[in-house]
C-alpha positions as CSV (number, residue, x, y, z in Angstrom):
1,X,0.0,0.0,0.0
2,X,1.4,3.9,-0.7
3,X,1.1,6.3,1.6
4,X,0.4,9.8,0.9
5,X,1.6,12.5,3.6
6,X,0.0,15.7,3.9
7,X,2.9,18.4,4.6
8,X,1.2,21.7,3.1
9,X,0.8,23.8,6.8
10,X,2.5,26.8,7.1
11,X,2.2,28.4,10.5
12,X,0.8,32.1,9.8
13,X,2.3,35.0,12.4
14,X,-1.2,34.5,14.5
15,X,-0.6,30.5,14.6
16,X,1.0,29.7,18.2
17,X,3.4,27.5,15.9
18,X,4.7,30.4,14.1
19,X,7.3,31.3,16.9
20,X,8.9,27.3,16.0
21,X,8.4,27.4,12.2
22,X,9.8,30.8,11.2
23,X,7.4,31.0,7.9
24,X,8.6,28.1,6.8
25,X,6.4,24.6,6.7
26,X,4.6,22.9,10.4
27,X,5.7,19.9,9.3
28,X,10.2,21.1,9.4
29,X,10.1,22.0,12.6
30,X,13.0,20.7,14.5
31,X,11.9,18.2,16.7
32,X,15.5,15.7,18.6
33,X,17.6,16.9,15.6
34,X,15.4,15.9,13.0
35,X,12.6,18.0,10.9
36,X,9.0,16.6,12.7
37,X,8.0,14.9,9.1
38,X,11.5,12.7,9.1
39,X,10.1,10.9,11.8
40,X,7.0,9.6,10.3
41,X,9.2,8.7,7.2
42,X,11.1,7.0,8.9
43,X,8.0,4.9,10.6
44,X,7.0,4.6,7.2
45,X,10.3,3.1,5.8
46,X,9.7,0.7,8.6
47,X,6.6,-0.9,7.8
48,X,6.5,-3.9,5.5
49,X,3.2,-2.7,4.7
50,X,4.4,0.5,2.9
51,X,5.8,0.5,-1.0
52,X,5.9,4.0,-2.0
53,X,5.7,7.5,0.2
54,X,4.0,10.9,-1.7
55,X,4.5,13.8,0.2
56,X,2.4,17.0,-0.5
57,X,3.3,20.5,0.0
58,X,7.2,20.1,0.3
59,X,9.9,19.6,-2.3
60,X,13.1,17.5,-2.8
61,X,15.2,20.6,-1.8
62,X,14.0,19.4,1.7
63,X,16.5,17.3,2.4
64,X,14.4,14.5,3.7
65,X,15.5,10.9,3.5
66,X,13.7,7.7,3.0
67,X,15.0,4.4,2.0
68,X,11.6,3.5,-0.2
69,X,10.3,5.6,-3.5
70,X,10.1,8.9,-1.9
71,X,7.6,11.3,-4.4
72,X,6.6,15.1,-3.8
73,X,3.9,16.9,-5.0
74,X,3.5,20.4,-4.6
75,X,0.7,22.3,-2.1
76,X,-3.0,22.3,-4.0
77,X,-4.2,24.9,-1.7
78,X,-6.6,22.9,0.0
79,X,-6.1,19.7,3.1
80,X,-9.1,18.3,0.1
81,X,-7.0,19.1,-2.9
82,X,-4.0,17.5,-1.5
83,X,-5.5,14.4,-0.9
84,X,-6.7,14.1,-4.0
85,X,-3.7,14.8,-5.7
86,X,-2.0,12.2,-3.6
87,X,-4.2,9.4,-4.6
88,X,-4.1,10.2,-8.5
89,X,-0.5,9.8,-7.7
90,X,-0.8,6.4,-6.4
91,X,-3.3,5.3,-8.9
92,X,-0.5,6.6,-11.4
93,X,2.0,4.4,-9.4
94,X,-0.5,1.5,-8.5
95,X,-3.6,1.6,-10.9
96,X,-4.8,-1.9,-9.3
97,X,-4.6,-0.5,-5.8
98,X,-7.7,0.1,-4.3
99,X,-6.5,1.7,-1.2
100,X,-3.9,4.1,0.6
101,X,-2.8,5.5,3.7
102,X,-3.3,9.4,4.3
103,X,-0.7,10.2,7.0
104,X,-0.3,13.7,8.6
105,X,3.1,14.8,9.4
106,X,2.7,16.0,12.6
107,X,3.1,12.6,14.4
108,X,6.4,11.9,14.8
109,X,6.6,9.1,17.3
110,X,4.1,7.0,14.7
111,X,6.3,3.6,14.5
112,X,6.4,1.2,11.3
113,X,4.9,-1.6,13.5
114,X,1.7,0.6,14.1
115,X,1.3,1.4,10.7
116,X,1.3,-2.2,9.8
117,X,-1.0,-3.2,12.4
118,X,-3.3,-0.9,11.1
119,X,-3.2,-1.7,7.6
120,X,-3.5,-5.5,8.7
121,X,-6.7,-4.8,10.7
122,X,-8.4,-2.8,8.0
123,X,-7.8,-5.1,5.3
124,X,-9.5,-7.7,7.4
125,X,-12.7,-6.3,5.7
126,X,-13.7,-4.3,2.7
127,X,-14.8,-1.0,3.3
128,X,-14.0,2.7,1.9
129,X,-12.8,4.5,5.1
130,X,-11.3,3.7,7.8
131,X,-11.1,5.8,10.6
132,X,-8.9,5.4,13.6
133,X,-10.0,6.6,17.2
134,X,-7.9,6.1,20.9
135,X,-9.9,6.1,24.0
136,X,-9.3,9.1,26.0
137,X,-7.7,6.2,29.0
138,X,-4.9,5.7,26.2
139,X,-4.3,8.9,25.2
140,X,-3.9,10.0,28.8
141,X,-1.5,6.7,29.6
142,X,0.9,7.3,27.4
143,X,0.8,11.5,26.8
144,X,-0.7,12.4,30.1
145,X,-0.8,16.4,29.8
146,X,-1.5,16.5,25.9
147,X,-4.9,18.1,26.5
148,X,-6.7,16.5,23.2
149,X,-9.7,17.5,22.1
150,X,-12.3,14.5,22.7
151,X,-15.9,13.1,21.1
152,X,-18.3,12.2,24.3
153,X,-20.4,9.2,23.1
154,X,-22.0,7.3,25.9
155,X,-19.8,4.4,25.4
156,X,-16.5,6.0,25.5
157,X,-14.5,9.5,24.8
158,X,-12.1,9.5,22.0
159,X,-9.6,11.5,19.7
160,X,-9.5,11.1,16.0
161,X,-6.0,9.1,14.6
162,X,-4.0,11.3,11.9
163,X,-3.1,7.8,10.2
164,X,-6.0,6.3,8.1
165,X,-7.1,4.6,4.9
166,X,-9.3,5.4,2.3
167,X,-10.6,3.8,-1.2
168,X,-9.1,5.6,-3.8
169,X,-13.0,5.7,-4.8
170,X,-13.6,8.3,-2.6
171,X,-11.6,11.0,-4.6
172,X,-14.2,10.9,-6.7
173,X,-17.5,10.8,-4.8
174,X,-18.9,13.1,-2.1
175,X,-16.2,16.0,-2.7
176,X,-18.3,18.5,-0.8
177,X,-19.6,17.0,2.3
178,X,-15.8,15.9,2.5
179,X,-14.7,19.6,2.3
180,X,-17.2,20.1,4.7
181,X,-15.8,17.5,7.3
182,X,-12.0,18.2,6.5
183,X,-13.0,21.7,6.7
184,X,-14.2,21.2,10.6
185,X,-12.0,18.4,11.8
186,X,-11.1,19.9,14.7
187,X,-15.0,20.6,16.0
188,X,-16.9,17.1,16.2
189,X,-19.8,19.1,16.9
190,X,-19.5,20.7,13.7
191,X,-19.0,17.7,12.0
192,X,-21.8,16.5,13.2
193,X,-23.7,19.4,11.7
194,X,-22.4,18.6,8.4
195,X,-23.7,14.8,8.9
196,X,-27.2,16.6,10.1
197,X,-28.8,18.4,12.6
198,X,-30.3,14.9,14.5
199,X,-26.7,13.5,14.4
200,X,-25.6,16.9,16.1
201,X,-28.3,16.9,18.8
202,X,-27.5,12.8,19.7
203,X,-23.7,13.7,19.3
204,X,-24.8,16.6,22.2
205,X,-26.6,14.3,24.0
206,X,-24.4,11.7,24.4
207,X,-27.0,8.9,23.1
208,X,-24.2,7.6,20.3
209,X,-21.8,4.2,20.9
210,X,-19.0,4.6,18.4
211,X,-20.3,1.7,16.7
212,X,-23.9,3.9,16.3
213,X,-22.1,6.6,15.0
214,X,-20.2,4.9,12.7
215,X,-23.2,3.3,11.2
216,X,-25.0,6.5,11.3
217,X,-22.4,8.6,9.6
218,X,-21.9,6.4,6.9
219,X,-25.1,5.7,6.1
220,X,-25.9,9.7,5.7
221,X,-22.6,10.2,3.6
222,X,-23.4,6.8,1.5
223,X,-20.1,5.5,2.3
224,X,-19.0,1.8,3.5
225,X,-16.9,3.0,6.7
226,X,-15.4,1.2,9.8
227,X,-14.0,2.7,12.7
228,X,-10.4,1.7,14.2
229,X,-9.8,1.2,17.7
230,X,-6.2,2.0,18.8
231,X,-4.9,0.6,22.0
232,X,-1.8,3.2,21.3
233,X,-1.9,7.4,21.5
234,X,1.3,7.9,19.2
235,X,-1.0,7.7,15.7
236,X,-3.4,10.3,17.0
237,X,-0.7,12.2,19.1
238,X,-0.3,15.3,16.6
239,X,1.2,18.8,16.9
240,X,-1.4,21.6,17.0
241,X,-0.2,23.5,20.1
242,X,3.5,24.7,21.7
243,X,2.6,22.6,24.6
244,X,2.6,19.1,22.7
245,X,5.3,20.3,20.4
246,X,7.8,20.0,23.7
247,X,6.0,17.2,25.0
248,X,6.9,14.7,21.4
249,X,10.2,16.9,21.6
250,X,10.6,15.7,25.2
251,X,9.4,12.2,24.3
252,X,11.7,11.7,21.1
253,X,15.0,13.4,22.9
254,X,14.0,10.3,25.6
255,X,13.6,7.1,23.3
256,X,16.9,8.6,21.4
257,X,18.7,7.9,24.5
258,X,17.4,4.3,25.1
259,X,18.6,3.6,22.2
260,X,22.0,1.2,21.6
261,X,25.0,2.3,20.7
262,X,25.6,2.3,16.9
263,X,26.8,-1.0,15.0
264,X,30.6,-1.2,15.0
265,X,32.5,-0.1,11.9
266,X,34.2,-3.8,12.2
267,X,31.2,-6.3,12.1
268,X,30.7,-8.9,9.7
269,X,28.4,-7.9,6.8
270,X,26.4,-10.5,7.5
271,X,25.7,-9.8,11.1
272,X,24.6,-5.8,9.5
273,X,22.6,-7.5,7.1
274,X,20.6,-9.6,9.7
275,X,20.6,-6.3,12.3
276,X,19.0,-4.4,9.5
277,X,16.1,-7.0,8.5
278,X,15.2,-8.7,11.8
279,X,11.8,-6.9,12.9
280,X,11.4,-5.9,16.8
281,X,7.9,-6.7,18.6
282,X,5.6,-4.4,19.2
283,X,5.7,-3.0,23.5
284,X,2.5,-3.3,24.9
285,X,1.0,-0.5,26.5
């Protein structure tokens, strides 16, 4: 599967991220000596799920690095636009693909083993969206002061993932109500008004499981979607705020230092070659 990686923000002098950016894009900011969008390449050179990366918004003058087919597209304008340049992309690269991973670059501690969790899950059915939620328990677990913005249903609270997959169908069907919904993804109330006005009131209410408002939202779009339950924050841990900028800064300076010492200059090739390929387990949190 390709994955498409939206990189077109630009912090405006009013944006609390401006002070970090400089005018140049969200998604360079320095975060442990590396630019906050290397990280999720580099979670995305790790999966074994992931054949080709499309980044949209930056160039090749960027500097980034990726081991796979790294492919850059410039900014449409529009978080809608982008996407859908992004998939005609893959189609171009993959016309029998049916679907791909859109991936915002503001999660920087997303690891490869997440990713390919969550295109092993999805796959397990076929549907058009998936949509990835963490339980506000989760969230708070792992990043307890990251203040996210939560969805009350009356079975749980949860956060929207910034790692999902779509059917490259969907590029081509229901442009505005998706406008609509990109347009106010930071508001699940307004969301909900965009879905209707008796989704809105429920969603107020708190009368909605997930599973309800899956259902309901797809049926009122006319889309086949399913909803992804992640038992780890780091997929929908993005950067909106200063605050949560140090905290993945804080987070990523930590797990550097964990880390082993680099692979002497005198091993074997064969012992690099077998370092390089074996695949670490997944910690449970």
């Amino acid at each position: 599967m390709d994955a498409i990686v939206t990189a077109g923000g630009i912090p405006q002098p009013k944006d609390p991220l401006y002070a970090y950016s400089n005018g140049s894009s969200k998604a360079l900011i320095d975060l442990a000596g590396k630019p906050m969008i290397q990280w999720v390449l580099d979670a995305l050179n790790a999966s074994q799920q992931v054949e080709n990366i499309i980044v949209i918004g930056l160039s090749a003058k960027s500097g980034l690095t990726s081991k796979k087919p790294l492919y850059y597209l410039s900014n449409q304008g529009r978080m809608l636009a982008n996407i859908v340049a992004g998939v005609g992309k893959a189609v171009e690269l993959h016309p029998k693909n049916q679907h791909v991973l859109i991936v915002s670059s503001d999660v920087p501690t997303l690891k490869g083993e997440m990713v390919d969790w969550l295109v092993e899950t999805a796959m397990q059915t076929k549907d058009e969206i998936y949509y990835g939620v963490c339980p506000r328990e989760v969230m708070e677990a792992r990043f307890p002061t990251s203040n996210r913005t939560y969805t009350q249903l009356s079975d749980m609270e949860v956060c929207g993932a910034d790692v999902n997959i779509i059917h490259v169908n969907q590029v081509t069907q229901h442009l505005d109500t998706w406008e609509a919904l990109i347009g106010n993804r930071k508001s699940p109330l307004r969301q909900a008004a965009v879905i209707g006005w008796g989704t809105l009131y429920r969603l107020w209410r708190k009368q909605f499981t997930l599973e309800e408002l899956v259902q309901r939202a797809s049926e009122r779009i006319g889309v086949k979607g399913r909803a992804i339950l992640w038992d780890h924050a780091e997929p929908c841990m993005d950067v909106d705020k200063p605050h949560q900028l140090e905290i993945l800064r804080a987070d990523l300076a930590k797990q550097l230092k964990k880390k082993p010492a680099s692979t002497p200059k005198a091993a074997p090739a064969k012992t690099i070659k077998k370092a390089a390929t074996s695949k670490a387990k997944p910690k449970k949190r």
